[in-house]
C-alpha positions in Angstrom: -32.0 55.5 -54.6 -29.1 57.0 -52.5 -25.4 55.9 -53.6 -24.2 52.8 -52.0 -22.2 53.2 -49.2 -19.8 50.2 -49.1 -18.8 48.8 -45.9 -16.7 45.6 -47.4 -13.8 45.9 -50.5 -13.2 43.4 -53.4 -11.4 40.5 -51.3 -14.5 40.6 -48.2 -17.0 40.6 -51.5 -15.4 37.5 -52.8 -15.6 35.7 -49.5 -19.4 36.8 -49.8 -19.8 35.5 -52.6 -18.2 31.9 -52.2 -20.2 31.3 -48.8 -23.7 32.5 -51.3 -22.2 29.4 -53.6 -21.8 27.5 -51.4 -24.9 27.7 -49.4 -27.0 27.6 -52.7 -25.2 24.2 -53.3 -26.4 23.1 -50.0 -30.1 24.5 -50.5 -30.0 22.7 -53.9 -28.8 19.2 -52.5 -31.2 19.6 -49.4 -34.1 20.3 -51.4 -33.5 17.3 -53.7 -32.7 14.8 -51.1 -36.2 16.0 -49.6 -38.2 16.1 -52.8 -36.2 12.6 -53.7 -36.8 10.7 -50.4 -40.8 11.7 -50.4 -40.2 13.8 -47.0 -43.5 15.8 -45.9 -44.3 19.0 -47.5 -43.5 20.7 -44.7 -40.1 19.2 -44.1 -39.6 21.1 -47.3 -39.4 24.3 -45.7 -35.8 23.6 -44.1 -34.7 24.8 -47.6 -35.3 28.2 -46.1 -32.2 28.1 -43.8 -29.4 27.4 -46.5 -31.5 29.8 -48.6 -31.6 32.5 -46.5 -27.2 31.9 -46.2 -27.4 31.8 -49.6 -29.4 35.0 -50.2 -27.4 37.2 -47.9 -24.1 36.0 -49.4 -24.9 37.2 -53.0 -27.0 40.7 -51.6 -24.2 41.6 -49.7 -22.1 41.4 -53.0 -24.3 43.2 -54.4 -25.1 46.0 -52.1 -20.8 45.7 -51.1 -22.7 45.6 -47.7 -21.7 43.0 -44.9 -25.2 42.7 -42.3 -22.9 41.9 -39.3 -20.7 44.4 -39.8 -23.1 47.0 -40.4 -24.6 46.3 -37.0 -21.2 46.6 -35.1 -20.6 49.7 -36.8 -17.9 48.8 -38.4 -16.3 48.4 -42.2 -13.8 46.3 -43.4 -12.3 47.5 -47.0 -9.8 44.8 -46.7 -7.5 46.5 -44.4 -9.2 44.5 -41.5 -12.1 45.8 -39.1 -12.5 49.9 -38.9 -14.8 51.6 -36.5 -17.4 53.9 -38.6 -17.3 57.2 -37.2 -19.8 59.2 -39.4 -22.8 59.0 -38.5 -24.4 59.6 -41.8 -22.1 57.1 -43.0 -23.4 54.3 -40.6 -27.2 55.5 -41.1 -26.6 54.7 -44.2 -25.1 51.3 -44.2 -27.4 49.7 -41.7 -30.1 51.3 -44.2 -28.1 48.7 -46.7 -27.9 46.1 -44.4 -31.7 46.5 -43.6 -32.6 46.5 -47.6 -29.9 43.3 -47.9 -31.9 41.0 -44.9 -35.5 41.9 -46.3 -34.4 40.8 -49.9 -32.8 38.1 -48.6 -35.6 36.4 -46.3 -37.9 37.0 -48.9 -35.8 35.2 -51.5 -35.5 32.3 -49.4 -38.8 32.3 -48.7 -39.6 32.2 -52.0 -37.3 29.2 -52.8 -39.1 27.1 -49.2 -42.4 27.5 -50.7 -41.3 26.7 -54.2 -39.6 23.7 -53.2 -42.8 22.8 -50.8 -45.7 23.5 -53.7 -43.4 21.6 -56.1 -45.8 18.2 -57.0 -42.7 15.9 -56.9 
């Protein structure tokens, strides 16, 4: 794997990572209040939406990779917005950002179909 490429600094990271809390706390309450109330199976699957927030909060942590940024070209290592003006530089963030949405769609999709399979 190449080196990471960071696009976000400590305090843009943190933000991240509250919102991924945040969101899981949502997913978590959703999914009980529809395993609790005896809503359809397929209801179930609206887990995958605070999930998904979830997911992309704690990759981008992770990968100190923000996906909206990435795809306006632009970084943010807490001195506000910058315009990325190497080109290897932004090939290589939005090759982040790309890695950071896969993982994070699959991981919610993961949690939906747990959450729908579950017998409660």
């Amino acid at each position: 794997m190449s080196a990471l490429c960071p696009n976000i600094g400590p305090r843009q990271r943190q933000r991240r990572l509250i919102a991924g809390v945040l969101f899981l706390l949502v997913a978590a309450g959703a999914a009980a209040a529809l395993i609790l109330s005896g809503a359809p199976r397929p209801w179930r699957l609206l887990v995958f939406l605070p999930a998904w927030v979830a997911a992309l909060g704690f990759y981008q942590v992770s990968a100190h990779t923000c996906v909206a940024l990435a795809a306006r070209g632009l970084k943010n290592m807490d001195a506000g917005d910058e315009v990325v003006t190497d080109a290897g530089e932004l090939a290589r963030m939005r090759t982040q950002a790309r890695a950071v949405h896969i993982r994070a769609a699959l991981t919610a999709l993961a949690a939906a179909v747990l959450i729908v399979i579950l017998p409660v």
